[in-house]
N, C-alpha and C positions, 0 to 999 in steps of 0.2 A: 505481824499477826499472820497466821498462818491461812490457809485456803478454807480448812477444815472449820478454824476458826470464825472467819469472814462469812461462811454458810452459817454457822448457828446464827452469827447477829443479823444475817439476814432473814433469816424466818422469824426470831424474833418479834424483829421490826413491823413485820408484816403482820402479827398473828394478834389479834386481840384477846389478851385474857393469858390464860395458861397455855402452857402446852407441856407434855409430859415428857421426860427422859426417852418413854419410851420412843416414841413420837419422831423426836430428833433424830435418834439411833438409827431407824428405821428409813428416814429423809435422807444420811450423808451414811447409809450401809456401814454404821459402824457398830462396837457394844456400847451399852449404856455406862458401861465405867468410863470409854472412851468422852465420853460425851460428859461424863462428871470432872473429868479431868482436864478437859478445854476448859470448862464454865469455868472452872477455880483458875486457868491462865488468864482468860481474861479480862480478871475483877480491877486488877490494877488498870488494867486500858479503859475501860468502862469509867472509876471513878474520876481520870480525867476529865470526864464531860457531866460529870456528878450522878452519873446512873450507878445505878446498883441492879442487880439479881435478885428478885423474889424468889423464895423456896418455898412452897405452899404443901403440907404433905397430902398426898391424895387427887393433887390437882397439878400441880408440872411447875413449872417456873415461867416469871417475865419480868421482863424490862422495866424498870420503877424510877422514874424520873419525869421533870416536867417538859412541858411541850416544845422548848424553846429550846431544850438540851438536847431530845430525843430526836429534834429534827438537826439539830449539830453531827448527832450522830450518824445519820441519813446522808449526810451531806460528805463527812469525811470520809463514806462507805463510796462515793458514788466515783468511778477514777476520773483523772481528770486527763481529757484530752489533747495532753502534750505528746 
């Protein structure tokens, strides 16, 4: 996963609710297509831990999984001190 990539799921993570394309773009100084095109890299990484991507139109996207995953995910985000 790339760096660019490991920033989106960290805002994510952190954001309750929506947040929008725009939003993102804006956070890791990229375009919005850039930022359409990570999310679609990585769905496959994601459904490992059985998350998925809400697309909400008008309101942004989020992380849609239950708690016991989305903290899985947290955890493989976090490096580990070797």
């Amino acid at each position: 996963m790339t760096g660019q990539e490991q920033a989106i799921l960290g805002i994510l993570l952190m954001t309750d609710g929506y947040i929008s394309y725009e939003t993102l773009a804006e956070k890791l100084n990229v375009s919005t297509r850039t930022v359409m095109r990570l999310i679609r890299s990585m769905e496959t990484f994601l459904k490992d831990f059985s998350i998925m991507m809400e697309v909400k139109r008008r309101s942004g996207i989020r992380l849609d999984g239950a708690k016991k995953d989305l903290e899985a995910l947290r955890q493989n985000m976090v490096p580990s001190g070797n």
